[in-house]
N, C-alpha and C positions, 0 to 999 in steps of 0.2 A: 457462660458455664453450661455444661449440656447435664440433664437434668436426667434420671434414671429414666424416668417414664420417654425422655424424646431417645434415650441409647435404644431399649430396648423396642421399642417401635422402627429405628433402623432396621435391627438385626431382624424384626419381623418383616420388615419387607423387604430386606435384601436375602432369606429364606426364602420369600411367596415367589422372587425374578427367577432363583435358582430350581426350584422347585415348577413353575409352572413357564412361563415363554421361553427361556432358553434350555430348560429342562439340561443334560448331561452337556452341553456344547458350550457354552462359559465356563463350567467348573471345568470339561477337560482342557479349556482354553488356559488359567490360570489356576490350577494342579502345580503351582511352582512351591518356592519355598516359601512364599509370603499366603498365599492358598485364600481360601474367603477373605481373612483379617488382612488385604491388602483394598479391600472398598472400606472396611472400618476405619481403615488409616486415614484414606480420604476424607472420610464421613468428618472426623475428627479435624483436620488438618483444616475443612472449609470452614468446621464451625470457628475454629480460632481467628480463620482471614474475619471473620465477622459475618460469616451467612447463619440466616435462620434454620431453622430445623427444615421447614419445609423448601427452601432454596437449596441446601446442601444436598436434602436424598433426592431431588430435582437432577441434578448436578452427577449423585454419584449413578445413579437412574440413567443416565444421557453417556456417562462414561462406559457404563459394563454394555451396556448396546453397540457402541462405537466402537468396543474394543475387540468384536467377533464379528463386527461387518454386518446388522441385521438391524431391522428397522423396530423400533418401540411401537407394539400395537399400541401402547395407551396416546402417543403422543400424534394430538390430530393434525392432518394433514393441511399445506400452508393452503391457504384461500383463492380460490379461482382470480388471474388478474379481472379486472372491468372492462367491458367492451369499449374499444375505443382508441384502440392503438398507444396503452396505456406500455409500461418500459416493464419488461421479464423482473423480478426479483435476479439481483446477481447472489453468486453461488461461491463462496471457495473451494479450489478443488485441484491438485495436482498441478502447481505452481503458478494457474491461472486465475481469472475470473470467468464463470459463464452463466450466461443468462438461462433460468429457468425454460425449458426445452429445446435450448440447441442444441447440435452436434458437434460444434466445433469452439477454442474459446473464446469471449471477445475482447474485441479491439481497443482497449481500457485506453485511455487518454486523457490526463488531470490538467488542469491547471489553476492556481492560488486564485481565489476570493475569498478572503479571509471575515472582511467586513460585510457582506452582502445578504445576511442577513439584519446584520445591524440597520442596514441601507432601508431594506424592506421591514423592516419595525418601525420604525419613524416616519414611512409615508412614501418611499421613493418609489418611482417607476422605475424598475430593474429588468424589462421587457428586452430594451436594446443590450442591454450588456450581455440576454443570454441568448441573443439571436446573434450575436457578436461571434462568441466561442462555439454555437452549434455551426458558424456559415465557416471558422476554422479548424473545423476538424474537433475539437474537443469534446468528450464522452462527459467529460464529471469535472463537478467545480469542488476545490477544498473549501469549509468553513469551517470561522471559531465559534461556538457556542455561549463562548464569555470573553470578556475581558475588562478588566481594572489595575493593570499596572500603570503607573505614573508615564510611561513611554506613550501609552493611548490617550490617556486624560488628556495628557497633554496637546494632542493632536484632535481633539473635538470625538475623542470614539469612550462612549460609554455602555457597555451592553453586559445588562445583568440578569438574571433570573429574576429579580424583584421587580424589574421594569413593569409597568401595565401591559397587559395583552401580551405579553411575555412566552408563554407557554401556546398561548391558543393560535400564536398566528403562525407556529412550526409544520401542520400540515398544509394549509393555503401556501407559506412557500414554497413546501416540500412539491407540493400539485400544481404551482407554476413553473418548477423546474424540469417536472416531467411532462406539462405541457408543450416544453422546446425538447426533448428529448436527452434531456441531462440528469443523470447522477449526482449524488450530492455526500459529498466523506466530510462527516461531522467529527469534529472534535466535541467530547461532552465537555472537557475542563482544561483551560487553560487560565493562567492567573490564578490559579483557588485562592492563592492567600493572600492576594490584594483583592479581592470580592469578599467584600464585607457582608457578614450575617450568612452565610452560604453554609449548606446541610447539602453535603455529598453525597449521602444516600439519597436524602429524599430529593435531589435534582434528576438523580440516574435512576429514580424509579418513576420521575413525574415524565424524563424523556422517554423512557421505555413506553408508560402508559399512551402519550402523546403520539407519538412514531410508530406506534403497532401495526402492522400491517401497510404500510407505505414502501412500494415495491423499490425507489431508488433511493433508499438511505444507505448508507456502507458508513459505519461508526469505527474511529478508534477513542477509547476511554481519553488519555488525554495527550496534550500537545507538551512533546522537550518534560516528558515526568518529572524528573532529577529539578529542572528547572522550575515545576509550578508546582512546588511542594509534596511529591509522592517520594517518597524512599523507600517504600517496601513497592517490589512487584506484587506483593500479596493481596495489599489493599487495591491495586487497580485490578486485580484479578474480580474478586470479591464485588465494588462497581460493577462490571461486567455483568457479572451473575444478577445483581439486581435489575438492572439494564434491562435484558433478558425473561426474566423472570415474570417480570412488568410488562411484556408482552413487544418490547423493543424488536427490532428486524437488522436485517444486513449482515453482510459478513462483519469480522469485526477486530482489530487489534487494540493491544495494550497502550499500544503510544510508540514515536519512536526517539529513541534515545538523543541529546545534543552533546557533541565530544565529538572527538576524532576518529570513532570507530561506528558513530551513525546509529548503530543499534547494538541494545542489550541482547543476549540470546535467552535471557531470565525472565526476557518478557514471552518467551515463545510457550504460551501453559492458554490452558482452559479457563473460560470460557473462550478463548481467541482460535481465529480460524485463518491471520494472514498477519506478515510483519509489516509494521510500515517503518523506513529507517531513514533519515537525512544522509545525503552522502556527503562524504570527506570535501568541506570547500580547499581544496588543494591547487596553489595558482602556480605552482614552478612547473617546468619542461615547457613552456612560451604557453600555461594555463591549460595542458591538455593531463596535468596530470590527475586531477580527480574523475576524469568522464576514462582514463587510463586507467584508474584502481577499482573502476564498478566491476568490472574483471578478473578479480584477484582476494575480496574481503569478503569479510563475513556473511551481510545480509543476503548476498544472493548466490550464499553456498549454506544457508540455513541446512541444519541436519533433516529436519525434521521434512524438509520438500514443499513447505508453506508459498502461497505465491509471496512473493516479496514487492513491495511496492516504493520506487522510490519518492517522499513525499515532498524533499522540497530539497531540490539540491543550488547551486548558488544562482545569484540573480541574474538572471539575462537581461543583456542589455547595459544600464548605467544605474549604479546607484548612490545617487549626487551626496549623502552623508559618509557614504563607506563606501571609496572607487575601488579599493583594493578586494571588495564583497561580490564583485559581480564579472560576468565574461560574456562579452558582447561578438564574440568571432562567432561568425553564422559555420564556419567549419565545425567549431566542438558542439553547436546544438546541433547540426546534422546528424555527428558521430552521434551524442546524446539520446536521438530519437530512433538509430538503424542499430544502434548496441541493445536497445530494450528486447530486441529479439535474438539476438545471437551471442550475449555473453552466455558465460557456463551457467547448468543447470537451468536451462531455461529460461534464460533472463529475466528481468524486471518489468513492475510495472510503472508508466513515467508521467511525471509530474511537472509539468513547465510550468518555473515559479521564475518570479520578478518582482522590486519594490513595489511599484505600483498595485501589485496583486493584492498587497497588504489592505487596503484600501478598498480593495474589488474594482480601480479603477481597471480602464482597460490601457493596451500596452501603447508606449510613445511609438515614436517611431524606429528606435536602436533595438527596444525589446520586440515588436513587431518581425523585423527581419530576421531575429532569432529563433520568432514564434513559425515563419516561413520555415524554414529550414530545416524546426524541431518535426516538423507537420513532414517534410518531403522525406526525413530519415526514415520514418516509421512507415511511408505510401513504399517504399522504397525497398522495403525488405517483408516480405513477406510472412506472416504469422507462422505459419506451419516451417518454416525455416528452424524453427528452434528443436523440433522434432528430430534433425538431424545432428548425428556426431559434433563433436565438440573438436575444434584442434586450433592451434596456434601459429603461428604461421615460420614456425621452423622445427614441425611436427613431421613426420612421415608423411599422414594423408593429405598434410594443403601442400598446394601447386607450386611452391618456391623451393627447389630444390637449392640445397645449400644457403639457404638462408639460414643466418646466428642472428637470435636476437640479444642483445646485450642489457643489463637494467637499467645504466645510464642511457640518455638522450645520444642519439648520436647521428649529426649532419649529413648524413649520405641513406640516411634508410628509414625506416617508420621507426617508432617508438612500440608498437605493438603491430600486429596484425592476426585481431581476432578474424575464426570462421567456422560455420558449420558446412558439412560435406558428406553428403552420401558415394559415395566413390568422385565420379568425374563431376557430381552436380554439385556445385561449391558458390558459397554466399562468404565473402570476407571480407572487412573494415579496415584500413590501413589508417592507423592513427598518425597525426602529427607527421606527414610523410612529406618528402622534398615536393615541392610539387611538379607532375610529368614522372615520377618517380615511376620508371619500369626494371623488373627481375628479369637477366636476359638468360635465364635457366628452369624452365617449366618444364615439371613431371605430367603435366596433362594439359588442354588448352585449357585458357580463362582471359578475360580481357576488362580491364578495368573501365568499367561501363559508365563511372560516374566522378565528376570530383569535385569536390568545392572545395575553393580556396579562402582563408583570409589571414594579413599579418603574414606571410609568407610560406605559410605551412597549410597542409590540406589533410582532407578527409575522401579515401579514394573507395569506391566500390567496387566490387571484384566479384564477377560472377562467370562461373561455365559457361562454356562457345553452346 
């Protein structure tokens, strides 16, 4: 309940912002119908997700600055990194990630370690597993921050905020992660409601105090919401801001959704600065059809122009409890890895996940040649590629004249063919295509530079003479 003395203390300093730093340029900014009393609304709205007075005007403070493009003199500037070839803070920003002062964005590359800090609480040397993913290409490891579902007990994993040393050995990981030059995307909550005696706030403000200032954290609040007890977006909004508040770092999302649409768009609100979504496990058209629909859904046609990140889409390689869970053809991790740059709106950012990930083990040898593969998509197609137009490949601008794409599969042609193209300089994907598969009618040259095959279908690359 917000208390006379905390309203009018708002309205006092949402007066002093109008009045003194942005002086006429916020109010002519929001001069609309909803006029001052639409940061009231706010103010109000956060206190009910459950923020305190001083987290809410935090919050509505960060928004009216954001909202006219201009920086908060009050709010102090983030911390010189440490000499040492220590890792940029990463930044959300315009669909990408970029490291605190470059110019161009970077090269984001996940892959699942879910248990690996569990690993490293209990004693393990985790040295080779992360010299493992830095010698293939990988930027950043996914981890859970809990777990106690009966699925882990079962399997010898018990990792809870009550453990001893629990809290204190989060930056020593975090600084051997960046001692190999890795990222690390925390989950704060997974399982909430099989982790016994667990205070949601005070975890998400002990990980904020703990993580403050630790240059490669990238947090989202929690893993599959729906599934580990959140039903309001509100409440993991609200997390966040404590998170936050608490002196917590990184870009940050809400979580992404589990279902067939991968992510919520309800999750895309403040305090978050990037979506993370699980993509469609979709195994029809001979299994190329969900690395086919990263192309066409929601998460990475967000309104909002959020980088989108995909977090764990299905398992490469074999996964011996659930064969029908996984896709081991090194063609759809290639496509996988060279679409992160050339679907629409900028593509995604990707995540190579596998069973074994669950574990933090590293990959056999079926998930390996997928790991190959996913690794040669992304060498393969250049970053700045997405920069350019957007077209399909029975579009006017791409080079196959009279190409009809059809929605069904169909034996004689690709199943899609994504591409971007600046006039004649063209980068395009042919999915699921015959293989040797040529168009004998081009509107410009282009020669298909690349193909991997497996199971009898390929993944062809297409680029400008």
């Amino acid at each position: 309940m917000i208390t006379d003395a905390e309203f009018s203390d708002h309205v006092t300093q949402l007066d002093a912002i109008y009045a003194g730093p942005l002086g006429r340029i916020a109010y002519a900014w929001h001069i609309d119908a909803i006029g001052l009393g639409r940061w009231t609304h706010d103010y109000t709205r956060l206190r009910d997700a459950g923020q305190s007075h001083a987290e809410a005007i935090a919050e509505v403070r960060r928004r009216i600055f954001a909202a006219v493009g201009q920086a908060d003199p009050d709010t102090p500037a983030p911390p010189e990194p440490a000499p040492g070839g220590a890792l940029p803070t990463l930044r959300a920003r315009a669909r990408w990630f970029w490291q605190d002062g470059a110019d161009e964005p970077y090269d984001y590359r996940e892959a699942t370690a879910f248990m690996l800090f569990a690993r490293f609480l209990r004693g393990e040397d985790i040295t080779s597993r992360l010299a493992y993913w830095r010698a293939h290409g990988i930027t950043s490891l996914r981890v859970l921050a809990m777990v106690g579902h009966p699925f882990w007990l079962g399997k010898g994993w018990d990792l809870r905020p009550s453990l001893p040393g629990y809290y204190e050995a989060w930056r020593p990981f975090m600084a051997l992660l960046e001692a190999h030059g890795l990222y690390c995307r925390l989950s704060l909550f997974a399982d909430r409601d099989y982790v016994a005696g667990l205070d949601t706030r005070h975890h998400a403000r002990r990980m904020g105090e703990t993580l403050a200032g630790c240059r490669n954290v990238i947090v989202e609040v929690a893993n599959e919401p729906t599934m580990n007890g959140f039903r309001d977006p509100g409440e993991l909004q609200a997390l966040g801001h404590v998170y936050y508040t608490a002196g917590g770092w990184g870009p940050l999302a809400l979580g992404p959704e589990h279902g067939p649409n991968g992510h919520r768009l309800t999750y895309q609100h403040a305090p978050a600065d990037y979506l993370s979504f699980h993509a469609e496990r979709m195994t029809s058209e001979d299994g190329w059809a969900w690395v086919r629909r990263l192309g066409e859904y929601g998460p990475a046609l967000n309104p909002l122009g959020w980088p989108a990140l995909s977090g764990e889409p299905i398992n490469a390689g074999t996964r011996p409890d659930a064969p029908s869970d996984a896709e081991a053809s090194t063609a759809i991790w290639y496509a996988y890895g060279a679409l992160s740059r050339i679907v629409p709106e900028r593509g995604y950012l990707p995540c190579f996940h596998f069973d074994r990930g669950l574990w933090a083990d590293l990959p056999d040898a079926p998930a390996e040649a997928c790991l190959a593969a996913f690794t040669a998509g992304c060498d393969d197609v250049p970053l700045h590629v997405r920069d350019r137009g957007w077209t399909n490949g029975q579009h006017s601008a791409a080079p196959f004249r009279g190409y009809a794409q059809t929605e069904d599969p169909m034996n004689d042609r690709p199943v899609r063919i994504y591409g971007r193209s600046e006039g004649a300089d063209y980068v395009g994907l042919a999915l699921r295509a015959p293989v040797g598969w040529r168009w004998p009618d081009l509107r410009y040259g282009v020669d298909m530079v690349k193909e991997i095959s497996d199971r009898g279908w390929a993944a062809q690359l297409w680029k400008g003479k």
